[in-house]
Structure formats: structure tokens, C-alpha cells
N, C-alpha and C positions, 0 to 999 in steps of 0.2 A: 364430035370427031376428035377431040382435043382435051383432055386430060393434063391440068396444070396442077404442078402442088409448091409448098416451099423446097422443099428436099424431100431424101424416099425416105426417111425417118415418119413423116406424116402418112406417108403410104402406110406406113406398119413396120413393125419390128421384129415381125418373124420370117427368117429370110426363105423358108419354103412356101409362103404364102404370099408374098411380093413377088418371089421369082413365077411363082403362078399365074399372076396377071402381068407384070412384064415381059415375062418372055411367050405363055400362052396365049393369055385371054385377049388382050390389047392389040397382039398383033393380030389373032384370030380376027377381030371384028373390025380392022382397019383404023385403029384409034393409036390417037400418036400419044408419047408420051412425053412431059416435061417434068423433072424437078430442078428446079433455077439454083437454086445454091451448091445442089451436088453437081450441077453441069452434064447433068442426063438432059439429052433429045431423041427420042428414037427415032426420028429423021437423020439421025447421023450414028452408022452402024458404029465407028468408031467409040461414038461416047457410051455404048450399049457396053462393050469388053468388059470394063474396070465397073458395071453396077451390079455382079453378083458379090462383089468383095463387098462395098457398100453396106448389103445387106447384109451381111455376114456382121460386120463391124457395127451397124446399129443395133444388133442380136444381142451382139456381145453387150456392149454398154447396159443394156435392159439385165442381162445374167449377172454381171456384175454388180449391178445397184441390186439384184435381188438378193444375194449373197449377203453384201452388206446390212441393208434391213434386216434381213434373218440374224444374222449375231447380234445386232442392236437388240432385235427382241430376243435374241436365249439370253440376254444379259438381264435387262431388262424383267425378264421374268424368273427368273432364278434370284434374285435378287431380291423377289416380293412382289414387285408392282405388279398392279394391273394392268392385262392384255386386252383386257376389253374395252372396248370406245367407248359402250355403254353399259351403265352398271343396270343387273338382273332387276326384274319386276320385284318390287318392296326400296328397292336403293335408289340413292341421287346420289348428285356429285357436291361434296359440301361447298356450297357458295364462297367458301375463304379460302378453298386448297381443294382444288379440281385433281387431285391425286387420293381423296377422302374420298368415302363413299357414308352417307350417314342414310338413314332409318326415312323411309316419304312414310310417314304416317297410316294415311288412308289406302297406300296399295298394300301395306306392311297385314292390314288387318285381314285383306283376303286371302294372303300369303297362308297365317295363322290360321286361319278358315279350311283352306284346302287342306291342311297339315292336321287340321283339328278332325275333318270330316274322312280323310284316311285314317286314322287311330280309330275312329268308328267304325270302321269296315266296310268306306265304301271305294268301290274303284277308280280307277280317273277315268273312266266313260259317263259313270254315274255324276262325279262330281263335276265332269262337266256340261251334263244335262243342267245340274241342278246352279250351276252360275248362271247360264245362258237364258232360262227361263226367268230367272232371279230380275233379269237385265243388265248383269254387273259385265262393265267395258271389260273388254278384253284387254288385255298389257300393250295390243296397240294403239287401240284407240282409248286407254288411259292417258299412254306420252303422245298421242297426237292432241289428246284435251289439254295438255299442259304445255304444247308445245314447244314439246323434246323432242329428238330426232326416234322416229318409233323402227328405224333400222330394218324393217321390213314392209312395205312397200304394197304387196298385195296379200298382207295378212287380211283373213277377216277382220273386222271391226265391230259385229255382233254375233257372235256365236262361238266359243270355248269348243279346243281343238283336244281330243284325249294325249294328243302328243304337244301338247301345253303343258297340260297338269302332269304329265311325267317329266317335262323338265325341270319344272316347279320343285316337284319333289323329291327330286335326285341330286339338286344343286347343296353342295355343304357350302355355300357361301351364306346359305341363309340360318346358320350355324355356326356364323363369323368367320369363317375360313376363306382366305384365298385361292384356288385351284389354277394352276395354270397349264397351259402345253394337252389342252384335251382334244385337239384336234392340230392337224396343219392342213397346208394346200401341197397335191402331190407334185406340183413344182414350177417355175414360174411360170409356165406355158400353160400348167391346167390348173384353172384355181378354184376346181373341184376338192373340200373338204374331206380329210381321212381322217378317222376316229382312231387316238393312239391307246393303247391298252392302260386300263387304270391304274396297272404297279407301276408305268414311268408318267403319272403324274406327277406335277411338283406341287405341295401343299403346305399352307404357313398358315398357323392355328392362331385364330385368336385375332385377327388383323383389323376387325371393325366388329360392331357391334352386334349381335345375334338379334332375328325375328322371331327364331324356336330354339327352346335350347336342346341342346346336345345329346341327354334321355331321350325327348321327343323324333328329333331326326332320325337318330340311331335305331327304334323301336318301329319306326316308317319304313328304313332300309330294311328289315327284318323280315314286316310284314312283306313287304312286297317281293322280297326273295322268294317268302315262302306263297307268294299269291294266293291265301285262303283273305274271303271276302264273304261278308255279313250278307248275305241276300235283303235287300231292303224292299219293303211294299210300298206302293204309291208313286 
């Protein structure tokens, strides 16, 4: 019957959707309301007046800090650095300078692998039948084996997704390039991902060490512009 928080900030920070259980839902089902610090009671109409501003003003705070973040990273990535928490499947983060990305060895080889078995002419449906049956870990449950943050959560962990291996093979960072700004969120309230078009990527050549070189990559993009594929038996 009672609904106690610190303040309506813990309630939420979007003020059409706190005013939705404050002023609709709560009173609808007879449930009172308390936030102790903001000095909300809905047993006292009076304290009710001044809690749509409330929300209004905790909206804002959140709009503001997002704003802010946002310039941090155009800065930030216009600049070079990387935007990514985690560096692409084949990369780690160099144990002396967490701003490095250097070469993991053994994912770097599959990396190669895919890139090798595209130049052959096979597709990334194919190529990922052909890991999966192989048994080779997927890039989550590679950084789940090494106990890296695998950043996705309910990825498979045995079985190669054909929208894997076109990410694999579209990424110039495995080409030694940086790419930044290929996606954002369409705004703080949806942090739904939009794809920005690839003339306003920003890209810094050359920034860490390549897994395929540049011939290779480039001759992959090609191929797969032109999607003709080797028909393989077996």
C-alpha cells in the first residue's frame, strides 16, 4: 500500500513516465506515495503541486550529462582514440597502456582464417558452418575463456552467426585502422543504435598493427561488393 523511495530521481528520470505512476497508476490502485528527500507524500495534496517540476528538473540533469558525454566522445574520437570498451575479435588491450590495442595471437589466427577462406570464395554462411563444426569458440565464448568482458551477454557460445563473419570481415581495423563514429544512440531516452553512413566515418590509417594486410582486406571488400561466390562441395 506504500511506496517509499529516497527521492523521485530513483523513481526515474523520465518525467512522462514518473508522472505516469504518480499521478495515474499509484493513485489508481490506492498506493501512497513517498520520496523522503524530495518531501513528496501523496497523502498531502499540497506536496503533490511542485513534484511535476521535480521531474522535469531530474530529466534535465540526465539531458545535460548526456550532452556532455557526447562532446567528450566527438572529442575524443576525432582525435583517434578509441570508442570502443572492447577492442574487435583478434585485439587486446596492451597490458602497459590500456589505450593500445596489440595482436591476441591465437584469435588473430581465425581472424586470418576467415579473411583466407573469403579470398577462396566462400561466403560467410559457409564459413560459418565451417568454424562451428570445426568447434572453434565463438569471440564470445573465446573472451568468456579468457575472462574478458565478452560484451554480449546472450550471444551463442557454440555455433558462428553468418552476421559474425560479416562483421569480421568489414572491420578495417583489422587492417590497422581506426574507424570511429559508425553508429550512435538516437538520443538519450532511446538507446536504440543508428548506423551513420560511411562518407561521415572518421578513420586514422595505420593506428596499431594489422592482422591482414591492406591488398587482402581491400580485395575481400571487392569480392563481396560484387557477391560472386566459389560454389564449394562437401
Amino acid at each position: 500500500g506504500v511506496i517509499i523511495a529516497k527521492d523521485m530521481s530513483r523513481i526515474g528520470r523520465n518525467y512522462l513516465e514518473v508522472g505516469l505512476y504518480t499521478e495515474m497508476l499509484f493513485p489508481e490502485h490506492d498506493i501512497r506515495f513517498i520520496a523522503v528527500n524530495s518531501g513528496v507524500d501523496s497523502a498531502n495534496q499540497q506536496d503533490n503541486d511542485f513534484t511535476p517540476f521535480l521531474n522535469i528538473i531530474n530529466e534535465f540533469y540526465v539531458k545535460d550529462s548526456s550532452k556532455k558525454v557526447k562532446a567528450v566522445m566527438k572529442q575524443k574520437g576525432e582525435s583517434g582514440e578509441y570508442l570502443t570498451t572492447n577492442p574487435p575479435y583478434g585485439y587486446m588491450k596492451d597490458p602497459d597502456n590500456k589505450k593500445k590495442w596489440i595482436v591476441d595471437e591465437e584469435a588473430a589466427e581465425i581472424v586470418k582464417r576467415i579473411f583466407a577462406l573469403c579470398l577462396d570464395g566462400y561466403g560467410p554462411t559457409q564459413i560459418a558452418r565451417i568454424l562451428t563444426e570445426e568447434g572453434i569458440p565463438t569471440p564470445t565464448a573465446y573472451a568468456k575463456s579468457k575472462g574478458r568482458n565478452a560484451g554480449h551477454p546472450n550471444a551463442k557460445l557454440h555455433h558462428w552467426g553468418e552476421q559474425t563473419i560479416d562483421h569480421i570481415l568489414e572491420k578495417a581495423e583489422y587492417a590497422g585502422h581506426t574507424v570511429n563514429f559508425r553508429s550512435q544512440t538516437k538520443s538519450y531516452k532511446c538507446k536504440k543504435r543508428i548506423q551513420i553512413p560511411k562518407d561521415e566515418w572518421v578513420i586514422f590509417e595505420n593506428t596499431h598493427e594489422p592482422i591482414v594486410s591492406q591488398h587482402d582486406f581491400d580485395l575481400v571488400q571487392e569480392l563481396r561488393k560484387n557477391k560472386r561466390r566459389i560454389q564449394k562441395c562437401g
